[in-house]
PLY file of the C-alpha trace (Angstrom):
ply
format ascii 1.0
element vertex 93
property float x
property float y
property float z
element edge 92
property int vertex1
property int vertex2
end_header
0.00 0.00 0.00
3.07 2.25 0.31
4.38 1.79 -2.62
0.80 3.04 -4.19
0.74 5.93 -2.58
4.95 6.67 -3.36
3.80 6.26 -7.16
0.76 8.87 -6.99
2.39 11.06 -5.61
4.84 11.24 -7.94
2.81 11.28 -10.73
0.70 14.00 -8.81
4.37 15.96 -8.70
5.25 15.16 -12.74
1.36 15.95 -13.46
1.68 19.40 -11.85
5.08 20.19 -13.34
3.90 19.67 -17.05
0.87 21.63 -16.29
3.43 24.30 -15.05
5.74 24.55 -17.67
2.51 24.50 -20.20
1.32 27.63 -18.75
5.02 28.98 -19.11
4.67 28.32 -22.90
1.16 29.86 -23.15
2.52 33.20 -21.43
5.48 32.85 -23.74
3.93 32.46 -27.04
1.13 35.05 -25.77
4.29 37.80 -24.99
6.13 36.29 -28.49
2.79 37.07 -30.53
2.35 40.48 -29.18
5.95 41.65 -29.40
5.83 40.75 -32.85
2.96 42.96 -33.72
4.87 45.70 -31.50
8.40 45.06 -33.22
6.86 44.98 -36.69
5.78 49.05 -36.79
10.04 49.25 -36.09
11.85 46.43 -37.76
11.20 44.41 -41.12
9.05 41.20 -40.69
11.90 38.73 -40.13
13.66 40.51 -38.11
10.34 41.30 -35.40
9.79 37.81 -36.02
13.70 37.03 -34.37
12.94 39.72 -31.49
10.04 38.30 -30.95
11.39 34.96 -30.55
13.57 35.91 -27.76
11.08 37.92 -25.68
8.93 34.58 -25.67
12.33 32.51 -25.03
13.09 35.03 -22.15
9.83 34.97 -20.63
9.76 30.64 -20.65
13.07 30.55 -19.29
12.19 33.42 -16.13
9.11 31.41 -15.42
9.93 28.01 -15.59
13.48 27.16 -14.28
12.42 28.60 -10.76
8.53 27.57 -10.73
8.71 24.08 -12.54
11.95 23.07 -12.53
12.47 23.94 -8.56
16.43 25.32 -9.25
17.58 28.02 -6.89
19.62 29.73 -9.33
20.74 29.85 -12.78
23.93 28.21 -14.12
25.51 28.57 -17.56
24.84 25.01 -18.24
21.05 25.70 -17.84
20.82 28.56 -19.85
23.20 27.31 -22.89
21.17 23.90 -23.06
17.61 26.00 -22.76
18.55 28.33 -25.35
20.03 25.90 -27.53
16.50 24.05 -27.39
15.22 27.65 -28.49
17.45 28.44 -30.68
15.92 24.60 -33.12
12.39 26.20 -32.60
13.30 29.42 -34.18
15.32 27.58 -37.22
11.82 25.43 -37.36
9.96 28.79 -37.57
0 1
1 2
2 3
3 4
4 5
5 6
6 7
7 8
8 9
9 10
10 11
11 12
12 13
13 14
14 15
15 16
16 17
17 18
18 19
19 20
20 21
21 22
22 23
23 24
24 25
25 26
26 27
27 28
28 29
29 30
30 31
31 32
32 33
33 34
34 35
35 36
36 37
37 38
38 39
39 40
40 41
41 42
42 43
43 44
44 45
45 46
46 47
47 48
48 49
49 50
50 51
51 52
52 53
53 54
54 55
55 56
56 57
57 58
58 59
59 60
60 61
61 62
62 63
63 64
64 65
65 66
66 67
67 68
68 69
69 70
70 71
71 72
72 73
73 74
74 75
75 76
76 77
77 78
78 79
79 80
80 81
81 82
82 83
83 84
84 85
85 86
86 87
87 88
88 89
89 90
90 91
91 92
C-alpha cells in the first residue's frame, strides 16, 4: 500500500510540473505574438519575427526554471542547453 501511494504522488508531482511549464509556454507564445505585432511598426518582418522569438524565449526561461523546474539559481549550463532548445524552434519557424 506504500508503494501506491509513493507512485501517486509522484505522478501527482510530474502531473503538476507539465501543467506548469505549459502555462510557461502559453505566457510565452502570448508575450512572443504580441511583441511581434509591437516590433513589426520598427523592424522588417523577419527581423520582429527574431525579437520576438527571444522575448517569448526570455519569458519561458524566467518562469519556468524557478517555478517548474524547482532550481535556486541559474547556471551557464542551464541557460546554454535551454537556449540551444530555443534556438531549433526558431530555425523550425
Amino acid at each position: 500500500m506504500i508503494q501506491t501511494k509513493k507512485i501517486f504522488s509522484r505522478y501527482s508531482v510530474i502531473k503538476m510540473c507539465i501543467l506548469m511549464y505549459f502555462q510557461a509556454s502559453v505566457i510565452g507564445t502570448l508575450f512572443n505574438f504580441i511583441s511581434r505585432f509591437i516590433f513589426s511598426r520598427y523592424f522588417s518582418f523577419g527581423i520582429s519575427v527574431i525579437f520576438a522569438n527571444y522575448i517569448g524565449m526570455i519569458i519561458v526561461f524566467l518562469m519556468s526554471y524557478n517555478r517548474v523546474f524547482r532550481v535556486g539559481r541559474i547556471t551557464p549550463g542551464m541557460l546554454i542547453r535551454f537556449a540551444v532548445v530555443a534556438h531549433i524552434g526558431l530555425f523550425v519557424v
